[in-house]
C-alpha positions in Angstrom: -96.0 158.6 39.3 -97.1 156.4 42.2 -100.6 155.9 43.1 -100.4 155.8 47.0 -104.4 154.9 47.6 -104.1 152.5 44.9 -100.5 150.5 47.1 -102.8 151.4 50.2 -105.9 149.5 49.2 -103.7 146.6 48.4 -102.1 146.1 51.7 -105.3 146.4 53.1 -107.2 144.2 51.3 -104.3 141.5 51.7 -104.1 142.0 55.8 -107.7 141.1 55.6 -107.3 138.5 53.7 -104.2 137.2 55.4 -106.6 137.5 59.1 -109.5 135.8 57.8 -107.0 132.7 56.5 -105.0 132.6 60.2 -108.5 132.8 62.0 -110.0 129.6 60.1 -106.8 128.1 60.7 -106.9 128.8 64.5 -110.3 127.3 64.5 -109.8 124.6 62.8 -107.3 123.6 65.0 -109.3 124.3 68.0 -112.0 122.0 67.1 -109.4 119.1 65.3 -106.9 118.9 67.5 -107.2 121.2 71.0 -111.0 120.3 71.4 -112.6 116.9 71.5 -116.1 118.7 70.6 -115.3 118.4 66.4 -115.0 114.4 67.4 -118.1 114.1 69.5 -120.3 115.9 67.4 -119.0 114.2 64.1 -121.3 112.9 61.6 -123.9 110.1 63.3 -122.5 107.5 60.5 -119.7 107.0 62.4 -120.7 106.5 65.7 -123.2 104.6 67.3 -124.9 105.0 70.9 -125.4 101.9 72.4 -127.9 102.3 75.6 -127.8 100.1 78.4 -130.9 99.6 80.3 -130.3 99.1 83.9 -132.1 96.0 85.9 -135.1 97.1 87.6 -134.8 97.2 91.5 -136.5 93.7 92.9 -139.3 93.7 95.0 -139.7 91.3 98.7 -142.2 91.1 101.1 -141.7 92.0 104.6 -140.5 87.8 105.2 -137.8 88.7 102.8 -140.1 86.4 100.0 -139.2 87.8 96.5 -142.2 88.9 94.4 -141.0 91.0 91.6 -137.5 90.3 89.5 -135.9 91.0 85.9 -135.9 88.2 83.3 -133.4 89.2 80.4 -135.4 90.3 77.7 -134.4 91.9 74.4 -135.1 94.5 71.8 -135.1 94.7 68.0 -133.7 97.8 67.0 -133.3 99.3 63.6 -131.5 102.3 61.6 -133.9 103.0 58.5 -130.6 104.7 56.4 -128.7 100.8 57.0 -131.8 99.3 56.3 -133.3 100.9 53.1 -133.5 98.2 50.0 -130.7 95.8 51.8 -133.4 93.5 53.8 -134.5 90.0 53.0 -138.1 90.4 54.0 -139.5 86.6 54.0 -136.1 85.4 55.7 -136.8 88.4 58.5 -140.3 87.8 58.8 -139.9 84.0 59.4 -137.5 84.4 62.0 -139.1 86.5 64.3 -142.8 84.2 63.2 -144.3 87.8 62.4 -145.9 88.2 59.1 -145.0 90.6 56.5 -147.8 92.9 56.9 -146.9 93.2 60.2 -143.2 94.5 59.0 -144.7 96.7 56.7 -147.3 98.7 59.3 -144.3 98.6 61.8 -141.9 100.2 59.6 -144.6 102.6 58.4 -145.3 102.9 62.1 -142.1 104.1 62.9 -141.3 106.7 60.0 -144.5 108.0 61.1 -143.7 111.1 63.0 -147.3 111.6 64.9 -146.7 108.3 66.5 -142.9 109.0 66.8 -141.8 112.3 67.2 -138.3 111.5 67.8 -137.7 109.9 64.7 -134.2 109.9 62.7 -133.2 107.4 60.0 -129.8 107.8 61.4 -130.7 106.5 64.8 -131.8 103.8 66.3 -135.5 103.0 66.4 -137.7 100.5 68.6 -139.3 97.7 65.7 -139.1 94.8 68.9 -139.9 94.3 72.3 -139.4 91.9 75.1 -138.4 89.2 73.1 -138.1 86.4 75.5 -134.5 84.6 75.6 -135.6 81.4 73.9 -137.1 83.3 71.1 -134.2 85.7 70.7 -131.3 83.0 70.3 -132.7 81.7 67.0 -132.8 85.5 65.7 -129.3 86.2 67.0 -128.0 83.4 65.1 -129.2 85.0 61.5 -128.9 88.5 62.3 -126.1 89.4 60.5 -128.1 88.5 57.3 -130.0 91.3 58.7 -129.0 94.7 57.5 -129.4 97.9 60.0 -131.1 95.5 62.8 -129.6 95.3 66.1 -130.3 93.9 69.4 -130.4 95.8 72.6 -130.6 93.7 75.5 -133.6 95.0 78.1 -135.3 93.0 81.4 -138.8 92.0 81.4 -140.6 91.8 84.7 -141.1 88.5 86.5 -143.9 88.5 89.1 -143.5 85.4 92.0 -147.0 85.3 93.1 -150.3 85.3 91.5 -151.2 87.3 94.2 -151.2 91.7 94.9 -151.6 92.9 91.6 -153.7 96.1 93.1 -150.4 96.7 95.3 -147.3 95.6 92.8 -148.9 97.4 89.4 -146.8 96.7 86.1 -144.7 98.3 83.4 -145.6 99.4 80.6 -144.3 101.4 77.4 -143.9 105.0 77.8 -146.5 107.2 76.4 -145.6 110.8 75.2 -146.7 112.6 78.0 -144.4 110.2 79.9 -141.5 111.7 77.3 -142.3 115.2 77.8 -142.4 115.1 81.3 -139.4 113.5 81.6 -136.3 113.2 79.5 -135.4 110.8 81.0 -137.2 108.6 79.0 -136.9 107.9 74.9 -140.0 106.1 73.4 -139.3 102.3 73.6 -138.7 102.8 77.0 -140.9 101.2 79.7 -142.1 103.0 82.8 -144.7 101.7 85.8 -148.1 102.3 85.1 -150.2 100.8 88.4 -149.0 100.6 91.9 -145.8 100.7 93.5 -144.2 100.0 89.8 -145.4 103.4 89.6 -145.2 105.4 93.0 -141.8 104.1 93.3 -140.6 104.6 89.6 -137.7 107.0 90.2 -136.4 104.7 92.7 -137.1 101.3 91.0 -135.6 102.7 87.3 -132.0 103.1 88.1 -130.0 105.0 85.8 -129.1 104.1 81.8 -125.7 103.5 80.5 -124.2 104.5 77.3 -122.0 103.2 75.2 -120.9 105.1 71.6 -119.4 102.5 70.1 -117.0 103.9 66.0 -118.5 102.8 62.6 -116.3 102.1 59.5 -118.1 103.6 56.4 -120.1 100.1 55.8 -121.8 100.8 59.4 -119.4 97.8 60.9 -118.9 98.5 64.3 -114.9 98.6 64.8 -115.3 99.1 68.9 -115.7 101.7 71.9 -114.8 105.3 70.7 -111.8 106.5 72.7 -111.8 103.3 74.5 -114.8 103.5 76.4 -113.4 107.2 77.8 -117.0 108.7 77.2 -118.9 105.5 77.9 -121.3 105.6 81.2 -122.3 102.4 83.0 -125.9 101.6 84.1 -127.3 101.5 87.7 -129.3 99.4 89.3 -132.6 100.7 90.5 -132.9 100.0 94.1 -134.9 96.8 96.2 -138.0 97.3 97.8 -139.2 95.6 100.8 -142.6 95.8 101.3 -144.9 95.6 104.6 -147.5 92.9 103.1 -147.2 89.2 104.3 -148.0 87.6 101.1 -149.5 84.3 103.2 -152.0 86.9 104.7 -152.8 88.9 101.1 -153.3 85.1 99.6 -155.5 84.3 102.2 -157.1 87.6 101.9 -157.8 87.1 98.3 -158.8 83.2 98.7 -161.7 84.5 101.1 -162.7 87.2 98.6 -163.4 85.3 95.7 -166.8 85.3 93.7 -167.0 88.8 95.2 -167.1 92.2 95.5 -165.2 94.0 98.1 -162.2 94.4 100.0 -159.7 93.6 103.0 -157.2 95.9 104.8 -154.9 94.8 107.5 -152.5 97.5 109.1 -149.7 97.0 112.1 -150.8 99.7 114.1 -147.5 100.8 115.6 -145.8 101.2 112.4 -148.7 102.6 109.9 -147.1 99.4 108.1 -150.2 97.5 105.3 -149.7 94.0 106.3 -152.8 93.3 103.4 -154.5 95.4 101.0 -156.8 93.1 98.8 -159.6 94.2 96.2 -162.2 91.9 94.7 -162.2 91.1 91.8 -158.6 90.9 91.2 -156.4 89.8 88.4 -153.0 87.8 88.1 -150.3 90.5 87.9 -147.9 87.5 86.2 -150.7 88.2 83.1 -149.4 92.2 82.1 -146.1 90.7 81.2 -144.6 90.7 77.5 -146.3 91.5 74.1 -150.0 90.6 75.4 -149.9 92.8 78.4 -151.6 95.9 76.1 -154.3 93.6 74.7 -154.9 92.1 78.6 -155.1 95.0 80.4 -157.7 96.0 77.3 -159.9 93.4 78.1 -159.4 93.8 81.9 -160.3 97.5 81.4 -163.0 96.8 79.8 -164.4 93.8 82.5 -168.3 94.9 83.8 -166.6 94.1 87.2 -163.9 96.5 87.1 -160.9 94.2 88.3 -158.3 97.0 87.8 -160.0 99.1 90.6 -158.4 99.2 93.3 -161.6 99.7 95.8 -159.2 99.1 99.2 -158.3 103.1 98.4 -160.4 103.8 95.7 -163.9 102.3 96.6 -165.6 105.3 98.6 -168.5 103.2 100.7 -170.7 104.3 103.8 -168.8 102.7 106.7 -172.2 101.8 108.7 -171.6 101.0 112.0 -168.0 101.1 112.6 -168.5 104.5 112.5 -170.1 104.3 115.4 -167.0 104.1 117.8 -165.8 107.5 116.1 -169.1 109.1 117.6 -168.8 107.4 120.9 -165.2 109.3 121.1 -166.6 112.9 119.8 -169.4 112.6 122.6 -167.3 111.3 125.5 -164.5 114.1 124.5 -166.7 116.4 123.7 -168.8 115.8 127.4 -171.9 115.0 125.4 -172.0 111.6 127.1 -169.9 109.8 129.7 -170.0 106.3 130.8 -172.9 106.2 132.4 -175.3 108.3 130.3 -178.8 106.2 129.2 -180.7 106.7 126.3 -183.5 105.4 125.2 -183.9 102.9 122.2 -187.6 101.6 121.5 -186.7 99.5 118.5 -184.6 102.8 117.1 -184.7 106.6 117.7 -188.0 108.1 118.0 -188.7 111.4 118.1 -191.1 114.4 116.0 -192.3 112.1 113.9 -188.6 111.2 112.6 -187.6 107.0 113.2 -184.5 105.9 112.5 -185.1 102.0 113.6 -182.9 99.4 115.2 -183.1 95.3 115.8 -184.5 94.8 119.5 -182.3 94.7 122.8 -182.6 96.1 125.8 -183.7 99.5 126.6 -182.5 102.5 127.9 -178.8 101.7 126.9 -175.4 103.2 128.2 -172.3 103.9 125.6 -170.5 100.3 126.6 -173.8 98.2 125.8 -174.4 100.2 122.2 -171.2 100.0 120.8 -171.5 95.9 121.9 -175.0 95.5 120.8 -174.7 98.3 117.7 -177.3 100.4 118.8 -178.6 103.2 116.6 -181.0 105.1 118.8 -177.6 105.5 121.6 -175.7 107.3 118.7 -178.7 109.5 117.2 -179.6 110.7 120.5 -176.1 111.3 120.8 -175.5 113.1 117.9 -178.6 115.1 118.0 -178.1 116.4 121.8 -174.3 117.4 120.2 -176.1 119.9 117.4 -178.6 121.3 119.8 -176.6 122.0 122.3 -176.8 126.0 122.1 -174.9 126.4 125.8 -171.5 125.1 124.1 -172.0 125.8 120.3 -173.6 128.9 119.2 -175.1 127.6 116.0 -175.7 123.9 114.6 -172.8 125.5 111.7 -170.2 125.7 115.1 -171.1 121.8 116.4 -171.3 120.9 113.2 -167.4 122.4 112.2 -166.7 120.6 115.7 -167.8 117.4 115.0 -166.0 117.6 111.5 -162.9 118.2 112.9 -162.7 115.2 115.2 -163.4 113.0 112.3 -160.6 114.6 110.3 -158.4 114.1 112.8 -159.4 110.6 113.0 -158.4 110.6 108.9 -161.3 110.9 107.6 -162.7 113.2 105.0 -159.6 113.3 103.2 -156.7 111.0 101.6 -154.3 109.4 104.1 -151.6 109.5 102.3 -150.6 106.1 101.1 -147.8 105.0 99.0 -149.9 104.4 96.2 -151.7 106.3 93.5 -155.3 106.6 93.2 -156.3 106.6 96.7 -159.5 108.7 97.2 -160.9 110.7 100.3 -164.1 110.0 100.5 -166.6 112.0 101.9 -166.9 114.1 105.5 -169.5 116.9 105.2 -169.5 120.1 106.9 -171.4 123.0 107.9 -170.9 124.9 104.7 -172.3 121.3 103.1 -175.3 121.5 104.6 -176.4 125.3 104.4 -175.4 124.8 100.3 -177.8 121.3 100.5 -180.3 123.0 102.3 -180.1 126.6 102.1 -178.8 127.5 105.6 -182.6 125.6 107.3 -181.0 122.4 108.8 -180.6 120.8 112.4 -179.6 117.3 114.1 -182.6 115.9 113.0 -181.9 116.9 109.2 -178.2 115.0 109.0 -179.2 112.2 112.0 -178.1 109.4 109.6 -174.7 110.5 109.6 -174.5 109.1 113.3 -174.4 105.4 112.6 -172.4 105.7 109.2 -175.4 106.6 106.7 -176.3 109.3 104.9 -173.6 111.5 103.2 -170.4 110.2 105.0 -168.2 108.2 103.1 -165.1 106.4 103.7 -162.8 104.7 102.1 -161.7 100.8 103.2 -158.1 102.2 103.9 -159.8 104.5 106.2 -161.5 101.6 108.1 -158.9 100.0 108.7 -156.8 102.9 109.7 -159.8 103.9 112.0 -159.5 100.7 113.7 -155.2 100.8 113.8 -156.3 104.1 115.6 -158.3 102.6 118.5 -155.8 99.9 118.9 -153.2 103.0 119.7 -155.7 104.7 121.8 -155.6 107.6 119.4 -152.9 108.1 117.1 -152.1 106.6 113.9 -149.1 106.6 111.3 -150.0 107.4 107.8 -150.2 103.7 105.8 -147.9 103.0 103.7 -147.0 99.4 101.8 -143.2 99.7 101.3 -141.1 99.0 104.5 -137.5 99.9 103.0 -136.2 101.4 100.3 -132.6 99.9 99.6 -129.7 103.0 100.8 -133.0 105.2 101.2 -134.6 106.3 104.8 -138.0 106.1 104.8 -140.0 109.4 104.0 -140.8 110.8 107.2 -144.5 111.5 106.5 -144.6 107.4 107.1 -143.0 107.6 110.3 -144.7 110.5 112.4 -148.1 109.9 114.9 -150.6 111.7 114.1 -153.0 112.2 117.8 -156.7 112.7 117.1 -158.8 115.4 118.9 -160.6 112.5 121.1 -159.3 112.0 124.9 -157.6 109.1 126.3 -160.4 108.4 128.6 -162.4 108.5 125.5 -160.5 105.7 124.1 -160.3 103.3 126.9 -164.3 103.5 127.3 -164.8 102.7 122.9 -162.2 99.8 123.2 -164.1 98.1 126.1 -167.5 98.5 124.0 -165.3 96.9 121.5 -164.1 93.7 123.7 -167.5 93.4 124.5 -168.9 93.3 121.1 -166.8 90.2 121.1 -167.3 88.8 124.5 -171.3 88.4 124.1 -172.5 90.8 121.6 -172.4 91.4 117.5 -169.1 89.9 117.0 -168.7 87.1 119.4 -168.0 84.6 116.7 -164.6 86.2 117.3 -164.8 85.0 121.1 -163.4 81.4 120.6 -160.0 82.7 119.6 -157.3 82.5 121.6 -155.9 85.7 122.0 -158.6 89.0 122.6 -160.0 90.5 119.9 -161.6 94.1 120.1 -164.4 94.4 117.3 -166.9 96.6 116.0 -169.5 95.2 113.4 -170.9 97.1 110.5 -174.0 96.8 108.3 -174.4 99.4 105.8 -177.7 99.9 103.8 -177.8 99.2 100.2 -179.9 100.1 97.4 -179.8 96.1 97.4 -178.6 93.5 99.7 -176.9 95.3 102.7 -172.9 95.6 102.5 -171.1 93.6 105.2 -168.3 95.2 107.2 -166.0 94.4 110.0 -163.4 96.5 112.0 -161.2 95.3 114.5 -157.9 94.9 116.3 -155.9 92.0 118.3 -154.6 91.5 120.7 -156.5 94.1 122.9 -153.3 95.4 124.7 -150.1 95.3 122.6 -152.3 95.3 119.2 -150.0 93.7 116.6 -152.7 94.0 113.5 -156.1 96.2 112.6 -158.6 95.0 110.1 -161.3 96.2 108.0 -163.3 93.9 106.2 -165.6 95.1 103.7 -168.0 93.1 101.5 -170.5 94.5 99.1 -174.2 93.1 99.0 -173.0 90.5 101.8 -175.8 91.6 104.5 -175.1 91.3 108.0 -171.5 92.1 109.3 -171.4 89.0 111.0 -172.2 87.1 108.3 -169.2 87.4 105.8 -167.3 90.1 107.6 -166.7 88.8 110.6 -165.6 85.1 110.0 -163.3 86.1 107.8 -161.8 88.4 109.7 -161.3 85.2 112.1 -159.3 83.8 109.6 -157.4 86.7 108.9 -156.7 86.9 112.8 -155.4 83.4 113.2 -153.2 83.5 110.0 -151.1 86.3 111.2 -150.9 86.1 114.7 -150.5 82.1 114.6 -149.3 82.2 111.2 -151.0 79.6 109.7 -155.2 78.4 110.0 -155.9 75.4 112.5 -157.8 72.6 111.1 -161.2 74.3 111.8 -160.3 77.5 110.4 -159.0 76.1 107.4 -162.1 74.5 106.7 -163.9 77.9 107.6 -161.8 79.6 105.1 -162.9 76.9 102.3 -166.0 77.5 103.2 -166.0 81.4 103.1 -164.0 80.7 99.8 -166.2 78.4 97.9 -170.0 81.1 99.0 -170.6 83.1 96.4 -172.9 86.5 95.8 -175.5 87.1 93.1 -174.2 90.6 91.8 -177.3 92.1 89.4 -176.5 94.7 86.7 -177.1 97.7 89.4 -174.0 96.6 91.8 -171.4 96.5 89.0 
């Protein structure tokens, strides 16, 4: 007799069976034959991934001069699992002129997965980089006496000019919060560190290739899986063109040597930097290669600080240039007009409170104090502005007000510039003062702040951009060092007017003051040049020597360049500031020095400044 669960069970245990065997087979020929997937995730033995850097996008300045290019450069790459027991140290060693304990710490280096986390003996893995062209030929020559090394051919920067190091920056190798950040990046891989090598990195990097290239079982590479049909070609990061005339930075940087301080020249109608120098400096041509990590070390660690970048980073009381942004806030404000007198008896006087000033005549209108720098004109002013209960209700509202026009002016907070660092210096405000003083302060409390003392701070960039604003007869563009991105329209933050809170009227009454600073008064060293030059001298006190400033435009009408010039410990305004800005001047609006100017820029060149411990 039949046992029917017994022939059941059977049939079903053998329709299982029978399922399970077609579906394996269906997969299997899904992922051999229907799918490519099975062929490009096969085991990494047998392919290899070949990347292909892209050359970095060049750099000109706004004459079309090139300043920054790629030099071919190359990598040494190695895959541990080729490598492993197959190497002839000594021969290795030799060829590259590295010594074998240098291998060793390398290799060690790289297996180490706290200072590699992306490590895989199956992949490759930076041991080289930036070997020059004439070192590499003599390895590529022996290298296939080296086991599981391989070359992967890279650029290394190239920098023209000795000259804009604060503005160009350099490259560097990624760190790992450059990795995480970005995937774009594997370590090995080099990424701007300082200036527009950085701000513009996404634009300058271009895009990597890849090639995966088949393996036979001895790791010998037998060409382009699937003819190249997954491969990827590299693209070119795009050109810059920058707004800096490199004749003008030289120049800049020639009349700033042996000191501390810095020069910034804007176009006003554009917002465009024509020069941004910083003192010291360094030769950006010197982070290039294997030294650059042991240079910018000992530049880092220079009492002098040369990697600061004090045209947007030093934070400095602007002294008397910040006179003309009072002169506007009064006359707008209907503090003053043109032909309001105030007293100055060697400074302001009054309660016992003195705030002095070099002897002229006396009382003084607003066109004489901004040509002669008064200091009692612009305390009176600003002390008539916080009393005044009929238009402010508290000092806290006339203070708030007077803030305001400042920050229109583009003060009290960063600009904007295309470069990264750049600080805001320092505006206070009401809220300041009741916090510094709990709530018990008046005009006579914060009276320095009128002529550029006291808690108002500002950087260089701002100077300049102060005096780009005059020139406009009040608006500015935000300043910004790169003119064109190649295929790219410039970022419209760089192309809009921003209009300050100060009238017209205002400005036409500070830029007269200004032409006759130069006509007869603080800056006529400026007078013998042949085109008009509006000015405004600064000199800000100084726990030491006084710092000397300058800020000015040119021509008066149809301005074509602003400058600020800023020199720490160099006294008067007129004595450093101010001839060099005559230089500067000249250069760019003649473009190049006469005779006499030349030898006045020699001159300005070769004077140096005894810097103590306290001014580092």
């Amino acid at each position: 007799m039949k046992d029917f669960n017994i022939e059941n069970r059977r049939f079903v245990i053998g329709g299982v069976a029978i399922t399970i065997v077609t579906l394996y087979i269906i997969r299997l020929f899904t992922l051999q034959i229907v799918s490519d997937d099975y062929k490009k995730n096969a085991d990494s033995n047998a392919f290899l991934k070949k990347i292909e850097f892209p050359s970095r996008g060049v750099i000109f300045d706004r004459t079309g001069k090139l300043m920054v290019y790629d030099q071919p450069a190359y990598d040494i790459m190695v895959v541990m699992n080729e490598e492993s027991g197959r190497l002839d140290t000594s021969d290795f060693c030799q060829t590259l002129g590295i010594t074998k304990e240098y291998f060793i710490q390398r290799m060690n280096d790289i297996k180490d997965r706290s200072k590699n986390p992306g490590y895989s003996r199956y992949t490759q893995q930076l041991f080289m980089s930036q070997i020059p062209a004439k070192d590499f030929s003599i390895f590529q020559e022996k290298m296939f006496r080296f086991p599981g090394f391989y070359v992967q051919k890279r650029s290394i920067r190239q920098y023209t000019y000795p000259y804009a190091a604060h503005i160009l920056g350099d490259i560097g190798e990624v760190s790992e919060s450059n990795i995480e950040e970005d995937d774009y990046y594997q370590p090995g891989d080099y990424i701007g560190k300082l200036g527009i090598e950085k701000y513009y990195e996404k634009q300058l990097r271009g895009e990597k290739g890849i090639q995966i290239l088949l393996r036979d079982a001895h790791g010998r590479i037998q060409g382009h899986y699937q003819h190249g049909k997954f491969d990827t070609k590299p693209v070119p990061g795009k050109d810059l063109t920058l707004s800096i005339d490199v004749q003008l930075q030289a120049l800049g940087e020639r009349l700033l040597e042996g000191k501390i301080g810095s020069i910034v020249a804007i176009e006003p109608s554009t917002g465009e930097v024509l020069a941004l120098v910083s003192s010291p400096t360094y030769d950006p041509r010197l982070l290039v290669g294997h030294n650059r990590g042991k240079v910018h070390k000992a530049l880092a660690r220079n009492v002098w600080k040369p990697l600061l970048n004090r045209a947007i980073m030093g934070q400095y009381p602007p002294g008397s240039t910040f006179k003309t942004t009072q002169g506007l806030t009064f006359l707008s404000e209907g503090v003053v007009n043109s032909h309001t007198l105030f007293p100055c008896n060697h400074g302001f006087r009054y309660k016992g409170l003195h705030v002095g000033c070099h002897g002229h005549a006396s009382p003084v209108n607003l066109n004489f104090a901004i040509e002669t720098s008064c200091n009692g004109y612009f305390c009176w002013g600003l002390y008539y502005m916080m009393a005044n209960r009929k238009k402010y209700p508290s000092v806290q509202v006339a203070m708030d007000t007077w803030r305001d026009y400042m920050v229109s002016m583009g003060m009290g907070y960063k600009l904007g510039i295309d470069l990264p660092g750049e600080k805001r210096g320092l505006i206070p405000n009401s809220a300041y003062y009741d916090k510094a003083y709990h709530g018990s302060w008046n005009g006579l409390t914060i009276i320095s702040i009128a002529i550029g003392q006291g808690e108002v701070n500002m950087t260089p960039l701002q100077i300049a951009n102060l005096g780009a604003t005059i020139a406009n007869r009040g608006f500015f563009y935000v300043p910004h060092v790169v003119r064109k991105v190649q295929d790219e329209p410039l970022d419209t933050m760089y192309t809009r007017r921003h209009y300050t809170k100060a009238t017209p009227n205002a400005y036409a009454q500070i830029v007269n003051g200004m032409r006759s600073s130069v006509l007869g008064g603080t800056c006529k060293y400026l007078g013998h040049l042949d085109f008009p030059v509006c000015g405004k001298t600064g000199t800000a006190q100084n726990r030491g020597q006084d710092h000397s400033i300058f800020m000015g435009f040119a021509p008066m009408n149809n301005p074509k360049i602003a400058i600020a010039v800023y020199v720490e410990n160099g006294g008067f305004g007129a004595d450093f500031a101010v001839p060099m800005a005559a230089c500067l001047f000249e250069q760019y609006m003649k473009g190049k020095l006469s005779p006499s100017m030349e030898k006045e820029a020699l001159m300005l060149q070769k004077r140096r400044i005894g810097y103590g411990k306290a001014n580092r």
